[in-house]
Residue, then its C-alpha position, 0 to 999 in steps of 0.5 A: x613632159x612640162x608642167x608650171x609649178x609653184x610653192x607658195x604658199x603652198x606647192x602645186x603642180x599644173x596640167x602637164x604637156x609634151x615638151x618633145x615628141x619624137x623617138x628618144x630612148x626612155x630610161x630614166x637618168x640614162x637618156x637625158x641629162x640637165x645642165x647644172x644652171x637647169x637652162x640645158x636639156x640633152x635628150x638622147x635618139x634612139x637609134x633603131x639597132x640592127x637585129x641580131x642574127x647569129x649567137x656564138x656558144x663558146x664551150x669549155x671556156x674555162x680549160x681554154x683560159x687554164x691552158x693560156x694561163x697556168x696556174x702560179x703564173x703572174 
């Protein structure tokens, strides 16, 4: 979204409109970025990820790093 804004003598905001449509991910400080002269915006797709499908359950992880690393080992 953009909008004209000015500050004197007092600040105002204009009616916003879109600036960009499309699918660009929306997370704030994360999608975007501006370059310091403010003449540069960067907007970020968002790229569809491919579903999960399958989930490992790792049991006893800790007896496994015990046994990798014993105790006062460096």
């Amino acid at each position: 979204m953009a909008a004209e804004v000015t500050t004197q003598p007092q600040f105002k905001a204009g009616t916003p409109w879109i600036l960009f449509e499309g699918p660009y991910l929306n997370v704030a400080g994360v999608s975007y970025d501006l370059a310091p002269d403010g003449r540069f915006l960067l907007l970020e797709e968002n790229y569809k990820q491919p579903t999960t499908t399958q989930l490992q359950v790792i049991l006893n992880w800790s007896e496994e790093v015990k046994r990798r690393v014993p105790v006062g080992s460096k």
